[in-house]
mmCIF file of the N, C-alpha and C atoms, coordinates in Angstrom:
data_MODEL
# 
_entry.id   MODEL 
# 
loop_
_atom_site.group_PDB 
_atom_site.id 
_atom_site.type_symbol 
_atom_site.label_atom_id 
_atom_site.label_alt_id 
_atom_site.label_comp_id 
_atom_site.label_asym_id 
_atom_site.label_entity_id 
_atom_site.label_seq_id 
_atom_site.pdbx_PDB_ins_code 
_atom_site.Cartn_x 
_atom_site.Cartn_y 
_atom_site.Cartn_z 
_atom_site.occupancy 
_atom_site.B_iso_or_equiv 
_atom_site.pdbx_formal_charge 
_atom_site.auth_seq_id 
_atom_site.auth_comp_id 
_atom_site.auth_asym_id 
_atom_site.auth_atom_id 
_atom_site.pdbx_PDB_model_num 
ATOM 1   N N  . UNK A 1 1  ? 5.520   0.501   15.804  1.00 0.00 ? 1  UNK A N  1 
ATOM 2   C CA . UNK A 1 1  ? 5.029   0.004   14.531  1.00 0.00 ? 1  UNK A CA 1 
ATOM 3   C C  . UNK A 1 1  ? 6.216   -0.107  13.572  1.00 0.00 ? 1  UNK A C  1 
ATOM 4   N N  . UNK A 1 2  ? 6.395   -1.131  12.732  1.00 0.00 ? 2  UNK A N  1 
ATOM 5   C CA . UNK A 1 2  ? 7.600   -1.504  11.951  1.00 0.00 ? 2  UNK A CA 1 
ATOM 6   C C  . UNK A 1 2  ? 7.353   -0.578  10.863  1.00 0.00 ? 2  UNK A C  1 
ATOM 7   N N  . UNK A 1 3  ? 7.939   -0.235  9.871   1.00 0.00 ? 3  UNK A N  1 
ATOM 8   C CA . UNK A 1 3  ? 7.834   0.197   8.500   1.00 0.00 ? 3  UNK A CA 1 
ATOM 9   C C  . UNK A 1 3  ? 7.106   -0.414  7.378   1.00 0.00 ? 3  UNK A C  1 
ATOM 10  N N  . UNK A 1 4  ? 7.322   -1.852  7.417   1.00 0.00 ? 4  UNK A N  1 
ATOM 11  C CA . UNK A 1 4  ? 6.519   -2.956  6.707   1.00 0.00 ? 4  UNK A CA 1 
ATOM 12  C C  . UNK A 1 4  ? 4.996   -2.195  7.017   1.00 0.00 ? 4  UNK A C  1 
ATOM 13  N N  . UNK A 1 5  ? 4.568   -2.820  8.047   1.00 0.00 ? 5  UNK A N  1 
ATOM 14  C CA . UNK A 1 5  ? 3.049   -2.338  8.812   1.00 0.00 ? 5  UNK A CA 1 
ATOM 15  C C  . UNK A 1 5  ? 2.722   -0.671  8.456   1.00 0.00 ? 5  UNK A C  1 
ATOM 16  N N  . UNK A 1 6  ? 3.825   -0.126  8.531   1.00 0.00 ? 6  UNK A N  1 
ATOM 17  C CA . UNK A 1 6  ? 3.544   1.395   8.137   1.00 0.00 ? 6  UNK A CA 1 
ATOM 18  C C  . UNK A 1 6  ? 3.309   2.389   6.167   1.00 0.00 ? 6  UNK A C  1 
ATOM 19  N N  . UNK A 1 7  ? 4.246   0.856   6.217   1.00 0.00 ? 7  UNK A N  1 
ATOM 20  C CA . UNK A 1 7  ? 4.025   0.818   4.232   1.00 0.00 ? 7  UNK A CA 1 
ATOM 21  C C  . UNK A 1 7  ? 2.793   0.200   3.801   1.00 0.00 ? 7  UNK A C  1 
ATOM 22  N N  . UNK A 1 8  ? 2.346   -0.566  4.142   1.00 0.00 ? 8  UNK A N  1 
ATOM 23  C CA . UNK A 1 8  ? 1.065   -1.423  4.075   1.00 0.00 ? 8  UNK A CA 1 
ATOM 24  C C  . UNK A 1 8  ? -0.246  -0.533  3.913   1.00 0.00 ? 8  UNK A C  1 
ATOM 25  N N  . UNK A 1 9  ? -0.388  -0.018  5.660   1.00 0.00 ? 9  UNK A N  1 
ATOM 26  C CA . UNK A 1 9  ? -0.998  1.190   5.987   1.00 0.00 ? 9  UNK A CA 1 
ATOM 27  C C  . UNK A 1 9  ? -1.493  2.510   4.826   1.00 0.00 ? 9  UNK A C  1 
ATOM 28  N N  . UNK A 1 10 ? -0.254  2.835   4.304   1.00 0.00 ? 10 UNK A N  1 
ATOM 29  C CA . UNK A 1 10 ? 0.026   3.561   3.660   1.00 0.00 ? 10 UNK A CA 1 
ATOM 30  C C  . UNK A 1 10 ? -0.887  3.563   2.556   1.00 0.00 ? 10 UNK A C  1 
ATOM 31  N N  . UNK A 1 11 ? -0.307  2.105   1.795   1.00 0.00 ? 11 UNK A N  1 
ATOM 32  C CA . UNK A 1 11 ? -1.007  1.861   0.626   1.00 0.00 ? 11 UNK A CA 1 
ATOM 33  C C  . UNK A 1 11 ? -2.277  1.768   0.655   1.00 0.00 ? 11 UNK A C  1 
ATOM 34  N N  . UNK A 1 12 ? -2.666  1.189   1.698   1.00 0.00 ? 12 UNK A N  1 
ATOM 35  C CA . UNK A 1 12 ? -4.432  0.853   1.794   1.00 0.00 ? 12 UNK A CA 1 
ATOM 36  C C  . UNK A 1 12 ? -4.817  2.360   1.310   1.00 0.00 ? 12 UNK A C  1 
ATOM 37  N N  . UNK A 1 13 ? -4.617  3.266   2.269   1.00 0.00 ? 13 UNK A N  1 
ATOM 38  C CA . UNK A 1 13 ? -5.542  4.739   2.265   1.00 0.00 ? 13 UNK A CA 1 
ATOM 39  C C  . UNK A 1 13 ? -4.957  5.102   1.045   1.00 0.00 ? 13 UNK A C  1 
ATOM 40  N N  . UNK A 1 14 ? -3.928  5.361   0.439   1.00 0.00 ? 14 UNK A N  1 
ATOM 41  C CA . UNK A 1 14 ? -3.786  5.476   -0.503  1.00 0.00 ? 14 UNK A CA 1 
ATOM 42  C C  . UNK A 1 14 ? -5.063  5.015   -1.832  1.00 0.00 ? 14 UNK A C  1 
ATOM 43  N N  . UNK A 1 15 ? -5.003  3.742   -1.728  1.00 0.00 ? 15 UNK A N  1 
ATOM 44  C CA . UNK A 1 15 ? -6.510  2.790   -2.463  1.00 0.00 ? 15 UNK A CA 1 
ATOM 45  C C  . UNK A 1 15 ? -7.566  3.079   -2.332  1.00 0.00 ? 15 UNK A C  1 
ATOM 46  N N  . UNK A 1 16 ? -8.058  3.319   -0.978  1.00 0.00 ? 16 UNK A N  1 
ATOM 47  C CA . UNK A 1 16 ? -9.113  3.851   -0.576  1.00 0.00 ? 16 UNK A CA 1 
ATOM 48  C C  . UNK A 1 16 ? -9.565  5.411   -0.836  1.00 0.00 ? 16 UNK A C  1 
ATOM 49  N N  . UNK A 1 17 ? -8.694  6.212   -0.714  1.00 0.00 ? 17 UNK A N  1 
ATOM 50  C CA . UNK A 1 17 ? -8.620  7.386   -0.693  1.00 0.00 ? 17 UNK A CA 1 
ATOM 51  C C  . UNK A 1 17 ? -8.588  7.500   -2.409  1.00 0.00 ? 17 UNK A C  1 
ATOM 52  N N  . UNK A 1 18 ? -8.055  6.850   -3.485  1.00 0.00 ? 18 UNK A N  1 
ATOM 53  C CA . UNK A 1 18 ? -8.746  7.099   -4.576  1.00 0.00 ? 18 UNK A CA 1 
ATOM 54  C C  . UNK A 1 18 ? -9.627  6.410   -5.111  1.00 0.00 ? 18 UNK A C  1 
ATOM 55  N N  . UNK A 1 19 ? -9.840  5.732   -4.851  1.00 0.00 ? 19 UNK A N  1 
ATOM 56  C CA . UNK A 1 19 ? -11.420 5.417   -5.108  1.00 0.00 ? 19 UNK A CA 1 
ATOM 57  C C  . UNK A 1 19 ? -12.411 5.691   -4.125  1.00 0.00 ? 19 UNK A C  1 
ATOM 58  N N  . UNK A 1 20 ? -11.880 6.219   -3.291  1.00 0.00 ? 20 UNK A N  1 
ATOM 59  C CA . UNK A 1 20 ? -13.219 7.334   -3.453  1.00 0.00 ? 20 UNK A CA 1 
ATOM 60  C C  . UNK A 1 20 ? -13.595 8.272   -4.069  1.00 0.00 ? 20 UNK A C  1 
ATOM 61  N N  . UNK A 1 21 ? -12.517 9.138   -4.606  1.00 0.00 ? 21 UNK A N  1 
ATOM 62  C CA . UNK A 1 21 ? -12.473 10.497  -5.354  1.00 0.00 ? 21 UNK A CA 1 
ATOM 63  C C  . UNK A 1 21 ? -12.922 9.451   -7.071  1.00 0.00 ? 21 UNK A C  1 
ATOM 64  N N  . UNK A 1 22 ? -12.491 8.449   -7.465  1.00 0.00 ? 22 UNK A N  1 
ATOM 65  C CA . UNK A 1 22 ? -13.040 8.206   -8.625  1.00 0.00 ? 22 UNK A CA 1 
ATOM 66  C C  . UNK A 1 22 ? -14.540 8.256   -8.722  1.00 0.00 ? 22 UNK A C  1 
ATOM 67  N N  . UNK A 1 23 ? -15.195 7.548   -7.488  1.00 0.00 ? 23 UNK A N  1 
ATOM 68  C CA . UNK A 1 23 ? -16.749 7.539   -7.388  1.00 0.00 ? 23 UNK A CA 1 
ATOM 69  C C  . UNK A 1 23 ? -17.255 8.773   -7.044  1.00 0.00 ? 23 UNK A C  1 
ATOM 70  N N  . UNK A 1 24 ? -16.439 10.063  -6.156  1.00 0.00 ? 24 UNK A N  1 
ATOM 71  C CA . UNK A 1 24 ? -17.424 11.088  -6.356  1.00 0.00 ? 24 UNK A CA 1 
ATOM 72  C C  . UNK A 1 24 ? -17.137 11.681  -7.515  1.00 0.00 ? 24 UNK A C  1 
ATOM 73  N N  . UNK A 1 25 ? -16.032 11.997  -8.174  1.00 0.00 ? 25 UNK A N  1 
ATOM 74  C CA . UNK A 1 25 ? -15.690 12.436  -9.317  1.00 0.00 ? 25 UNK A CA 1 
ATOM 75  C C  . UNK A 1 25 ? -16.816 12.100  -10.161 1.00 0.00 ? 25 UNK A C  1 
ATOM 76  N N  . UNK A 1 26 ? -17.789 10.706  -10.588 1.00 0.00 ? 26 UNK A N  1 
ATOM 77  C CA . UNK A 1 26 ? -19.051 10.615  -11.568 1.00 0.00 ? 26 UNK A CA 1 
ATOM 78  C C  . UNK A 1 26 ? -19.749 11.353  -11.033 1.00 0.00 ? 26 UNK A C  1 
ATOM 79  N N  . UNK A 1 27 ? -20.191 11.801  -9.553  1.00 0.00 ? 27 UNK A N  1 
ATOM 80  C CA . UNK A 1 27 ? -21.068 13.025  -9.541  1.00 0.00 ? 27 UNK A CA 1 
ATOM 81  C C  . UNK A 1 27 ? -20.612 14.682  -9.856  1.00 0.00 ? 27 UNK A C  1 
ATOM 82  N N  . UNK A 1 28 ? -19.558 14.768  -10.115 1.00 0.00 ? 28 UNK A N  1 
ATOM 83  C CA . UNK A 1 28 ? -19.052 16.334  -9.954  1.00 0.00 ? 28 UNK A CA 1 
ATOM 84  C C  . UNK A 1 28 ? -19.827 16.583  -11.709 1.00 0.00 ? 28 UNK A C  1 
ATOM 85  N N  . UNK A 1 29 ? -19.177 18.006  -11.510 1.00 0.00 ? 29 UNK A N  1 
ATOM 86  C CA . UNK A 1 29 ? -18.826 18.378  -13.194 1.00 0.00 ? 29 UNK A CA 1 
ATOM 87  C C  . UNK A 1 29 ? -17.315 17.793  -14.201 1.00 0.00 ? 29 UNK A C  1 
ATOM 88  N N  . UNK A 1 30 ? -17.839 17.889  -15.165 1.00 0.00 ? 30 UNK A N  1 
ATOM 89  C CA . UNK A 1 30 ? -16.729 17.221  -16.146 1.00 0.00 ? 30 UNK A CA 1 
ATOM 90  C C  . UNK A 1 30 ? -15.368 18.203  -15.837 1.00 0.00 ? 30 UNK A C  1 
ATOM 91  N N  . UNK A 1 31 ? -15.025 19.491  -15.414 1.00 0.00 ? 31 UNK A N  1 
ATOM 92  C CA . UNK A 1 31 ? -13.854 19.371  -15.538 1.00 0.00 ? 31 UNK A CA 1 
ATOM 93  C C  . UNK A 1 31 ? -13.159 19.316  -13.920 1.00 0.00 ? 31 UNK A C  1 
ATOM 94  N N  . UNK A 1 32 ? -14.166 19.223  -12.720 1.00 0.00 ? 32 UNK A N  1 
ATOM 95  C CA . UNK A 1 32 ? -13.626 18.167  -11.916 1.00 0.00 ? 32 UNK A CA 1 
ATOM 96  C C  . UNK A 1 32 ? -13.358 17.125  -11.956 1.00 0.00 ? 32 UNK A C  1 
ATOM 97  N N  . UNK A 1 33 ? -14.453 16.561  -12.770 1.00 0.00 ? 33 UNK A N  1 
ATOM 98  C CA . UNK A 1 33 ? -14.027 15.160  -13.441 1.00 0.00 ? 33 UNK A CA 1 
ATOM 99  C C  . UNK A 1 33 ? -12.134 14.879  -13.657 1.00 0.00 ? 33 UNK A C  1 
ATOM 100 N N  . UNK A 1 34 ? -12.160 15.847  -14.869 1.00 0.00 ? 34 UNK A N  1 
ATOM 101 C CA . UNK A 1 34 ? -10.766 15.721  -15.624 1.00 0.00 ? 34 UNK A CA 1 
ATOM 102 C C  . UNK A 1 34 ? -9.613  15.913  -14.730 1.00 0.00 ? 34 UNK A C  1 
ATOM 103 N N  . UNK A 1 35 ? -9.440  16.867  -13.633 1.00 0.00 ? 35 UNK A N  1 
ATOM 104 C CA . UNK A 1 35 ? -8.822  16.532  -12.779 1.00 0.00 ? 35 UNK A CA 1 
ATOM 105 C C  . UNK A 1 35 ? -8.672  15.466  -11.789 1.00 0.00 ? 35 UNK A C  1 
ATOM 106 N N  . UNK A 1 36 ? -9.329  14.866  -11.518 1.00 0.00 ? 36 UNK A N  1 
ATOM 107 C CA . UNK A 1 36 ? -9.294  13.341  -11.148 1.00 0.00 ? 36 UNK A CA 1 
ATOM 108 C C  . UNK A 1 36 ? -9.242  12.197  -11.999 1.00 0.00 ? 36 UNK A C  1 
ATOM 109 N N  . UNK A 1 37 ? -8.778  12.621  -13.687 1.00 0.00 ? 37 UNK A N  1 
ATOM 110 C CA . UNK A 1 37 ? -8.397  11.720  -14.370 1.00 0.00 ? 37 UNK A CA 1 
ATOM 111 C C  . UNK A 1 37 ? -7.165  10.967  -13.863 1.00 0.00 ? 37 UNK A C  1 
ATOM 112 N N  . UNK A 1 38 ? -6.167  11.329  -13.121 1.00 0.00 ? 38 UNK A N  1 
ATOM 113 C CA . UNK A 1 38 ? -5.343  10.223  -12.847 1.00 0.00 ? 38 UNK A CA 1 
ATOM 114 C C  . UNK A 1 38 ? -5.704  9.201   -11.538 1.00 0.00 ? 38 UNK A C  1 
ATOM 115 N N  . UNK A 1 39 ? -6.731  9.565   -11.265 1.00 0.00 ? 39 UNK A N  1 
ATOM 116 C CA . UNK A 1 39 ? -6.838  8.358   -10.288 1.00 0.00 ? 39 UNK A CA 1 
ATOM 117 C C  . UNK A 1 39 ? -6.642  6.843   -10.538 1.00 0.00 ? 39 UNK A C  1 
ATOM 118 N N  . UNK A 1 40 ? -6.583  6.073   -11.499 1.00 0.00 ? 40 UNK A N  1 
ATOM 119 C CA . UNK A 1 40 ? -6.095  5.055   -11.725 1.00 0.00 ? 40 UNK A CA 1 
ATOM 120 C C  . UNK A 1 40 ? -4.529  4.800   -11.652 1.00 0.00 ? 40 UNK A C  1 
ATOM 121 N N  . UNK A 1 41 ? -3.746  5.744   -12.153 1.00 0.00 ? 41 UNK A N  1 
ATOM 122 C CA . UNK A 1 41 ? -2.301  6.287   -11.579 1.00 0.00 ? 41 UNK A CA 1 
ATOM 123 C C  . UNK A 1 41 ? -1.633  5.938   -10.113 1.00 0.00 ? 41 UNK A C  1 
ATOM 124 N N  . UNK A 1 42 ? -2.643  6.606   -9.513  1.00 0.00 ? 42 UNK A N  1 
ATOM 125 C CA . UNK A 1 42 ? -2.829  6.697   -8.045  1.00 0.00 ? 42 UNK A CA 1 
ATOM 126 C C  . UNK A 1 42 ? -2.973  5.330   -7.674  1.00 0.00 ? 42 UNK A C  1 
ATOM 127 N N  . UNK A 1 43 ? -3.466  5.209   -8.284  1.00 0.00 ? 43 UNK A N  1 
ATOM 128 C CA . UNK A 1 43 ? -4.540  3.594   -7.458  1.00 0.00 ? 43 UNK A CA 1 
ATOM 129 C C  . UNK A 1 43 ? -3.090  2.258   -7.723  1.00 0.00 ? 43 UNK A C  1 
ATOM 130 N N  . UNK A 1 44 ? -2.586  2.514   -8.725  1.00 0.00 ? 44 UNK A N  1 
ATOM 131 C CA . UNK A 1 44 ? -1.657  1.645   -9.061  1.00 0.00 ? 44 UNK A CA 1 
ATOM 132 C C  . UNK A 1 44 ? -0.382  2.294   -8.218  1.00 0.00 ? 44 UNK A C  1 
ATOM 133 N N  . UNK A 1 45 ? -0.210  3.301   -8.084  1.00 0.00 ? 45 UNK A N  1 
ATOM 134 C CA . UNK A 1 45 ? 0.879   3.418   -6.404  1.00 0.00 ? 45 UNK A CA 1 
ATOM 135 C C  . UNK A 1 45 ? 0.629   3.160   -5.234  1.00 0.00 ? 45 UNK A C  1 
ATOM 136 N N  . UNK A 1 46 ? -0.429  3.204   -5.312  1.00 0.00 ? 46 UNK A N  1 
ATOM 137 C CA . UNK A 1 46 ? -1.114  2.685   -3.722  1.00 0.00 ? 46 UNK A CA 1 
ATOM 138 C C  . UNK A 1 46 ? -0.876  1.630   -3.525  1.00 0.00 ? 46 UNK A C  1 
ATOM 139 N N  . UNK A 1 47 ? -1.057  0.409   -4.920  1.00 0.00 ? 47 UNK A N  1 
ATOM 140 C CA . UNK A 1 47 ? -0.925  -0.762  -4.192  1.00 0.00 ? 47 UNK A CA 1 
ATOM 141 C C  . UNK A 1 47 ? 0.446   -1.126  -4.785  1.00 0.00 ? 47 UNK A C  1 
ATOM 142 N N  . UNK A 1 48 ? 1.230   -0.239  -5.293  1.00 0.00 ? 48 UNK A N  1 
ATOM 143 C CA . UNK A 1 48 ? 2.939   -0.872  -5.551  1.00 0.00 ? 48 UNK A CA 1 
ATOM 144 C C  . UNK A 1 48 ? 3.102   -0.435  -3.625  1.00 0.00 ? 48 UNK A C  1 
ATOM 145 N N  . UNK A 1 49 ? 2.545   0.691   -3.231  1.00 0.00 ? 49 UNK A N  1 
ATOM 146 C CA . UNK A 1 49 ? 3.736   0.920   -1.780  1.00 0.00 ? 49 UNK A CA 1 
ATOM 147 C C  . UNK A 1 49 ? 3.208   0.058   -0.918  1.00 0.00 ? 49 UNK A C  1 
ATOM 148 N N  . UNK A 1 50 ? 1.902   -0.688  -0.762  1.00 0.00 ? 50 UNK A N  1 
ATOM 149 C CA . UNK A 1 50 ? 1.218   -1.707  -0.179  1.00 0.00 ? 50 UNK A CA 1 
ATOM 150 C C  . UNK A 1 50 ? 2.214   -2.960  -0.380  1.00 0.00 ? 50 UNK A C  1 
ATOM 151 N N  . UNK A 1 51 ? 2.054   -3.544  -1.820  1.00 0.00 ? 51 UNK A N  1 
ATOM 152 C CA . UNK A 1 51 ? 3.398   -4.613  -2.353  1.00 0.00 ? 51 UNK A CA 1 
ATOM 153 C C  . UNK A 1 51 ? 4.711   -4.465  -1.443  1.00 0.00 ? 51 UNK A C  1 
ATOM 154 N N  . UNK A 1 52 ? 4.870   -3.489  -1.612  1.00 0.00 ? 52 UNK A N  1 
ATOM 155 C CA . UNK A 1 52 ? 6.433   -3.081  -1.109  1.00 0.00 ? 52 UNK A CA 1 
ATOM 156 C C  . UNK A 1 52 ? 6.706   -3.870  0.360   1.00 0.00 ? 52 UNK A C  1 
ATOM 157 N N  . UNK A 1 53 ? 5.540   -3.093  1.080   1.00 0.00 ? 53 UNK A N  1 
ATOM 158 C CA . UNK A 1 53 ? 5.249   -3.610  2.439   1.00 0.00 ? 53 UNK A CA 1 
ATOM 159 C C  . UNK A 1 53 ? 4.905   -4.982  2.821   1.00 0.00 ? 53 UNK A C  1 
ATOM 160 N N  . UNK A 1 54 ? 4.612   -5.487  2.209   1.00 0.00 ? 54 UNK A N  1 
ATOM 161 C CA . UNK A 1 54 ? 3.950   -6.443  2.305   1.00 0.00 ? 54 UNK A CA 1 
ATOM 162 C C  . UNK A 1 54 ? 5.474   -7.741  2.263   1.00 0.00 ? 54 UNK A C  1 
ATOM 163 N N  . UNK A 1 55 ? 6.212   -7.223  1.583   1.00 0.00 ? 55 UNK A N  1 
ATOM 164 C CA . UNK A 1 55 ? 7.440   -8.449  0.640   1.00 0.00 ? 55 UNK A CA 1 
ATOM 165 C C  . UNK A 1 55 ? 8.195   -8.141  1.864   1.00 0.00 ? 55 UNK A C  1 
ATOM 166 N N  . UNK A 1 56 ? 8.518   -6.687  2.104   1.00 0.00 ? 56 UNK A N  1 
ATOM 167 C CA . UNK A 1 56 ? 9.544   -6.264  3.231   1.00 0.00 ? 56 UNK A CA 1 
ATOM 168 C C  . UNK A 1 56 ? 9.011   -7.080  4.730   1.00 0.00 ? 56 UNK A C  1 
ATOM 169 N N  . UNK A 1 57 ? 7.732   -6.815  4.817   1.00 0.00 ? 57 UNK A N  1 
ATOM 170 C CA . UNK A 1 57 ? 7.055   -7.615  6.228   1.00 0.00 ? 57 UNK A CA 1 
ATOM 171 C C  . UNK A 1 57 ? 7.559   -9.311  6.226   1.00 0.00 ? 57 UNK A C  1 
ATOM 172 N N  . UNK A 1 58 ? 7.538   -9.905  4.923   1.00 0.00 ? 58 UNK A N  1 
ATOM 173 C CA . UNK A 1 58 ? 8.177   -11.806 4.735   1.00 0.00 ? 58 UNK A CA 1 
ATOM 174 C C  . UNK A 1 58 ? 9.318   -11.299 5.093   1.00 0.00 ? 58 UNK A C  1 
ATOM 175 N N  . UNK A 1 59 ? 9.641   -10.385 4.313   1.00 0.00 ? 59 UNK A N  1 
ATOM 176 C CA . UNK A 1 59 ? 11.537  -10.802 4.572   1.00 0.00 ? 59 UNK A CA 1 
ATOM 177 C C  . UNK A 1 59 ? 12.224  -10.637 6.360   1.00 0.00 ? 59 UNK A C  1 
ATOM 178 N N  . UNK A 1 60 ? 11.615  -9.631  6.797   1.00 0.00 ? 60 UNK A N  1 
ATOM 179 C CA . UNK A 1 60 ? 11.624  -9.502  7.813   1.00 0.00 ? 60 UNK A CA 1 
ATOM 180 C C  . UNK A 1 60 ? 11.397  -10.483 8.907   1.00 0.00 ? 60 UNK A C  1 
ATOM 181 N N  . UNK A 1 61 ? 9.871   -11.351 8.579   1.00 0.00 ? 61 UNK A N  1 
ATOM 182 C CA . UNK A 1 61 ? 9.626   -12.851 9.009   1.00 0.00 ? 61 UNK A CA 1 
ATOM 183 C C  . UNK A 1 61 ? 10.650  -13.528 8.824   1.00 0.00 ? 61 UNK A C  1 
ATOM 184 N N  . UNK A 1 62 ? 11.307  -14.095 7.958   1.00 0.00 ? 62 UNK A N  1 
ATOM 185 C CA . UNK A 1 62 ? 12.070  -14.797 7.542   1.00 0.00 ? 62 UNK A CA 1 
ATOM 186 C C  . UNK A 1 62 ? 13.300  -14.783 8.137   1.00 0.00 ? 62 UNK A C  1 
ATOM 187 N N  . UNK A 1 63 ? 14.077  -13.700 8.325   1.00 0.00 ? 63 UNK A N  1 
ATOM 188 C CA . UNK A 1 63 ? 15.012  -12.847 8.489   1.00 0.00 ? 63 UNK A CA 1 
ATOM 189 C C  . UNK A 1 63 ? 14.941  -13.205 10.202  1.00 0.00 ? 63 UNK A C  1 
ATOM 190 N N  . UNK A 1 64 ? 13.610  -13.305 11.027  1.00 0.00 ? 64 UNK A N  1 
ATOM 191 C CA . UNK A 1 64 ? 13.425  -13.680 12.294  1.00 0.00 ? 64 UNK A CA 1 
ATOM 192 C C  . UNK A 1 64 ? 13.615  -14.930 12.461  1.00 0.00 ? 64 UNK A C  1 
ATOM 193 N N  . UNK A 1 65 ? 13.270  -16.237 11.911  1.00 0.00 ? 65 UNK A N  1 
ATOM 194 C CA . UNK A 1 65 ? 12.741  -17.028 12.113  1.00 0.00 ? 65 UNK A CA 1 
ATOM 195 C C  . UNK A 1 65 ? 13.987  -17.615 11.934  1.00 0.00 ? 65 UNK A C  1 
ATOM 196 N N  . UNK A 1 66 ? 15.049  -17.483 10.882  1.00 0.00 ? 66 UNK A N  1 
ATOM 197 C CA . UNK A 1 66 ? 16.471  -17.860 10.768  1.00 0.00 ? 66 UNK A CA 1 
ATOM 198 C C  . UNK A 1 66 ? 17.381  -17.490 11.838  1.00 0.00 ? 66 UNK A C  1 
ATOM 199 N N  . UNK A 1 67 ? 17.011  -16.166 12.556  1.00 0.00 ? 67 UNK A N  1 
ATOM 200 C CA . UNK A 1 67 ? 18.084  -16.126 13.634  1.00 0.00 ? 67 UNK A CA 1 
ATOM 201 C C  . UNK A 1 67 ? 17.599  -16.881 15.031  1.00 0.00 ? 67 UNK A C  1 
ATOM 202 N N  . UNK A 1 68 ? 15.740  -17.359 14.684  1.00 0.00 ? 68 UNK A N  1 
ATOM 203 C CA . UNK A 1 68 ? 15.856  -17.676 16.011  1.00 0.00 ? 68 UNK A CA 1 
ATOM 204 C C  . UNK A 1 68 ? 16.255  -19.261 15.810  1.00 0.00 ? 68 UNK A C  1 
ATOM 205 N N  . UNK A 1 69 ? 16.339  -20.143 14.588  1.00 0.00 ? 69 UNK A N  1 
ATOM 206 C CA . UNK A 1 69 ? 16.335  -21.030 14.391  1.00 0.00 ? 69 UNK A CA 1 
ATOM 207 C C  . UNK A 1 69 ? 18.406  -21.283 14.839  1.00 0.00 ? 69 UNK A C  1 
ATOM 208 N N  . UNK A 1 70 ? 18.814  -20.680 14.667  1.00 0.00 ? 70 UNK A N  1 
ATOM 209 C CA . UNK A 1 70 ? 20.086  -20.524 14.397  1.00 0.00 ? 70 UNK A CA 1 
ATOM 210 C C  . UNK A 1 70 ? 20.018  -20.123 15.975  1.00 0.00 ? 70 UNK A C  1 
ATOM 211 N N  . UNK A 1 71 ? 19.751  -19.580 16.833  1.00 0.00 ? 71 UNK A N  1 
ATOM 212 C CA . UNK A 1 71 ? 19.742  -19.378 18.065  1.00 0.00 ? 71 UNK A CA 1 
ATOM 213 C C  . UNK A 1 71 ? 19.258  -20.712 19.167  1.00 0.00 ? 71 UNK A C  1 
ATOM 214 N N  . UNK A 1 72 ? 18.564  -21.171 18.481  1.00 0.00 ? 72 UNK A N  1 
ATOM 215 C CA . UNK A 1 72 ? 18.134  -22.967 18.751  1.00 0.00 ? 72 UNK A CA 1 
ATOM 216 C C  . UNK A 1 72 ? 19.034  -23.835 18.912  1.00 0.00 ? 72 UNK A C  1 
ATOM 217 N N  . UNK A 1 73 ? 19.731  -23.859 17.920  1.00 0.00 ? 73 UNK A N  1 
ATOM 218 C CA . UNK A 1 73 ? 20.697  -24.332 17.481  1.00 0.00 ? 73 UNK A CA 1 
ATOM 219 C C  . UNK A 1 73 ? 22.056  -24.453 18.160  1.00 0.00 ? 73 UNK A C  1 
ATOM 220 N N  . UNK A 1 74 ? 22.171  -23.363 18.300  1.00 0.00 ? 74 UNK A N  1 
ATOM 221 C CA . UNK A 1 74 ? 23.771  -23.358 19.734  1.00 0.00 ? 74 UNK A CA 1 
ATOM 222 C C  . UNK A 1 74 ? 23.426  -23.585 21.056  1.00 0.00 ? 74 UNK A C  1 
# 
């Protein structure tokens, strides 16, 4: 598995994994609640390390597709 695919990965459960805790968090008590006040925090790293993966996975495409084009070529 590449790193791209493994950053991606990452981010999803990351996303997933807080929003879930945001939706049980409305059933808890308020100061479980308050400790799961940063889940929006969360949620916005999840999908920067998702991003990450995602740009690194093109470049990587790209990065293939030039050497095989260039390998065509000679």
């Amino acid at each position: 598995m590449k790193n791209s695919n493994l950053l991606q990965k990452i981010g999803i459960a990351i996303i997933i994994l807080s929003w879930s805790a945001r939706l049980i968090g409305k059933f808890l008590d308020a100061e479980t609640a308050e400790m799961l006040s940063d889940v929006p925090l969360i949620s916005v790293l999840g999908i920067g390390i998702w991003t990450v993966g995602f740009f690194k996975k093109e470049s990587d495409n790209k990065k293939k597709l030039s050497s095989e084009n260039s390998s065509l070529d000679s």
